[in-house]
C-alpha positions in Angstrom: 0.0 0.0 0.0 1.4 3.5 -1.0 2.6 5.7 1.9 -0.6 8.2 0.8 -3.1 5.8 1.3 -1.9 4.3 4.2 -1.7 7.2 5.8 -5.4 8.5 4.8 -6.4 4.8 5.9 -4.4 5.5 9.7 -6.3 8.6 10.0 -9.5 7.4 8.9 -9.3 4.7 12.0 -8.5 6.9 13.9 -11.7 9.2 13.4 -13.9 5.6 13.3 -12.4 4.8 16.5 -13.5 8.0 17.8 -17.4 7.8 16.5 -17.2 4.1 18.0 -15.9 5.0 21.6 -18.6 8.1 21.6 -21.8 6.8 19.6 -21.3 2.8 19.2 -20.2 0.5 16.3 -23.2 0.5 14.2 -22.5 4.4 13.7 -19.5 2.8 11.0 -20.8 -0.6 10.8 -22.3 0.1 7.4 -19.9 2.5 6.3 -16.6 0.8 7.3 -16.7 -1.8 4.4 -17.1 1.5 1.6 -14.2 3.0 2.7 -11.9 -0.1 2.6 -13.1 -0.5 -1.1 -12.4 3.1 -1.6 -8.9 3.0 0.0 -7.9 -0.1 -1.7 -9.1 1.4 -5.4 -7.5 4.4 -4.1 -4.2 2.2 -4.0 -4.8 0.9 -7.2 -5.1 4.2 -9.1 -1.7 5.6 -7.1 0.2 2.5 -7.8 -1.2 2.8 -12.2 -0.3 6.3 -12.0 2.8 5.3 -10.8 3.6 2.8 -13.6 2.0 5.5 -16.1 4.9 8.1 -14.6 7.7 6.0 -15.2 6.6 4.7 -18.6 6.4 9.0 -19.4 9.5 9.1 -18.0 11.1 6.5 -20.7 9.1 7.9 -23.7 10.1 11.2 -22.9 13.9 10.1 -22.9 13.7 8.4 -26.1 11.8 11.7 -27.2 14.9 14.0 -26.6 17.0 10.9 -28.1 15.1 10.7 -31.5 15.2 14.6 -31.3 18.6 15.0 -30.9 19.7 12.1 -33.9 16.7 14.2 -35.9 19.0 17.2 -35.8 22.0 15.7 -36.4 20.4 13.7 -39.9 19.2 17.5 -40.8 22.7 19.1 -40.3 24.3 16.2 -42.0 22.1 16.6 -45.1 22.2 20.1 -44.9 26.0 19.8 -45.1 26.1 17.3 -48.5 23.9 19.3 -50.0 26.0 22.6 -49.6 29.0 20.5 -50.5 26.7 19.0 -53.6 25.9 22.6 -54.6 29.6 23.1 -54.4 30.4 20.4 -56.4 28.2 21.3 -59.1 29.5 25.3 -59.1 33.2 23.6 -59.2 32.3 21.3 -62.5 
Protein backbone atom coordinates (compact mmCIF):
# COMPACT_ATOMS: atom_id res chain seq x y z
CA UNK A 1 0.00 0.00 0.00
CA UNK A 2 1.38 3.47 -1.00
CA UNK A 3 2.59 5.72 1.93
CA UNK A 4 -0.61 8.19 0.84
CA UNK A 5 -3.05 5.76 1.29
CA UNK A 6 -1.86 4.26 4.20
CA UNK A 7 -1.72 7.19 5.76
CA UNK A 8 -5.36 8.48 4.82
CA UNK A 9 -6.45 4.79 5.87
CA UNK A 10 -4.45 5.52 9.72
CA UNK A 11 -6.31 8.58 10.02
CA UNK A 12 -9.48 7.38 8.89
CA UNK A 13 -9.27 4.73 11.98
CA UNK A 14 -8.46 6.91 13.93
CA UNK A 15 -11.70 9.19 13.41
CA UNK A 16 -13.90 5.60 13.31
CA UNK A 17 -12.37 4.77 16.54
CA UNK A 18 -13.51 7.97 17.80
CA UNK A 19 -17.36 7.81 16.54
CA UNK A 20 -17.20 4.11 18.05
CA UNK A 21 -15.89 4.98 21.63
CA UNK A 22 -18.65 8.14 21.60
CA UNK A 23 -21.84 6.84 19.62
CA UNK A 24 -21.26 2.81 19.24
CA UNK A 25 -20.21 0.54 16.31
CA UNK A 26 -23.17 0.52 14.24
CA UNK A 27 -22.47 4.39 13.69
CA UNK A 28 -19.46 2.80 10.96
CA UNK A 29 -20.81 -0.55 10.81
CA UNK A 30 -22.31 0.14 7.36
CA UNK A 31 -19.90 2.45 6.31
CA UNK A 32 -16.63 0.77 7.25
CA UNK A 33 -16.69 -1.81 4.37
CA UNK A 34 -17.09 1.49 1.57
CA UNK A 35 -14.21 2.96 2.73
CA UNK A 36 -11.90 -0.06 2.65
CA UNK A 37 -13.06 -0.46 -1.10
CA UNK A 38 -12.36 3.05 -1.58
CA UNK A 39 -8.91 3.03 0.01
CA UNK A 40 -7.94 -0.14 -1.73
CA UNK A 41 -9.05 1.35 -5.37
CA UNK A 42 -7.47 4.44 -4.14
CA UNK A 43 -4.21 2.22 -4.01
CA UNK A 44 -4.79 0.93 -7.18
CA UNK A 45 -5.09 4.24 -9.13
CA UNK A 46 -1.67 5.64 -7.13
CA UNK A 47 0.19 2.47 -7.82
CA UNK A 48 -1.17 2.82 -12.19
CA UNK A 49 -0.31 6.34 -11.96
CA UNK A 50 2.76 5.32 -10.77
CA UNK A 51 3.60 2.79 -13.61
CA UNK A 52 2.03 5.45 -16.07
CA UNK A 53 4.86 8.06 -14.61
CA UNK A 54 7.67 6.01 -15.20
CA UNK A 55 6.62 4.70 -18.58
CA UNK A 56 6.39 8.98 -19.36
CA UNK A 57 9.47 9.11 -18.05
CA UNK A 58 11.08 6.45 -20.69
CA UNK A 59 9.15 7.85 -23.72
CA UNK A 60 10.07 11.18 -22.89
CA UNK A 61 13.91 10.05 -22.91
CA UNK A 62 13.66 8.38 -26.06
CA UNK A 63 11.76 11.70 -27.25
CA UNK A 64 14.91 14.05 -26.64
CA UNK A 65 17.03 10.95 -28.11
CA UNK A 66 15.05 10.74 -31.50
CA UNK A 67 15.18 14.59 -31.34
CA UNK A 68 18.56 14.97 -30.90
CA UNK A 69 19.73 12.14 -33.91
CA UNK A 70 16.75 14.23 -35.89
CA UNK A 71 18.99 17.15 -35.80
CA UNK A 72 21.98 15.72 -36.38
CA UNK A 73 20.41 13.75 -39.93
CA UNK A 74 19.24 17.55 -40.81
CA UNK A 75 22.74 19.12 -40.27
CA UNK A 76 24.27 16.20 -41.99
CA UNK A 77 22.09 16.57 -45.05
CA UNK A 78 22.24 20.10 -44.89
CA UNK A 79 26.00 19.79 -45.08
CA UNK A 80 26.05 17.33 -48.49
CA UNK A 81 23.94 19.30 -50.03
CA UNK A 82 26.01 22.62 -49.58
CA UNK A 83 28.97 20.45 -50.47
CA UNK A 84 26.75 19.05 -53.63
CA UNK A 85 25.95 22.60 -54.60
CA UNK A 86 29.62 23.13 -54.40
CA UNK A 87 30.42 20.38 -56.35
CA UNK A 88 28.24 21.33 -59.09
CA UNK A 89 29.51 25.34 -59.14
CA UNK A 90 33.22 23.57 -59.21
CA UNK A 91 32.28 21.27 -62.55
Amino acid sequence: MSERVAGLASSIYREFERLIEKYDEDVVKDLMPLIVGLLENLDSVFAANKEHVVELELLKEDNEQLVTQYEREKALRKHAEEYSSELKLGL
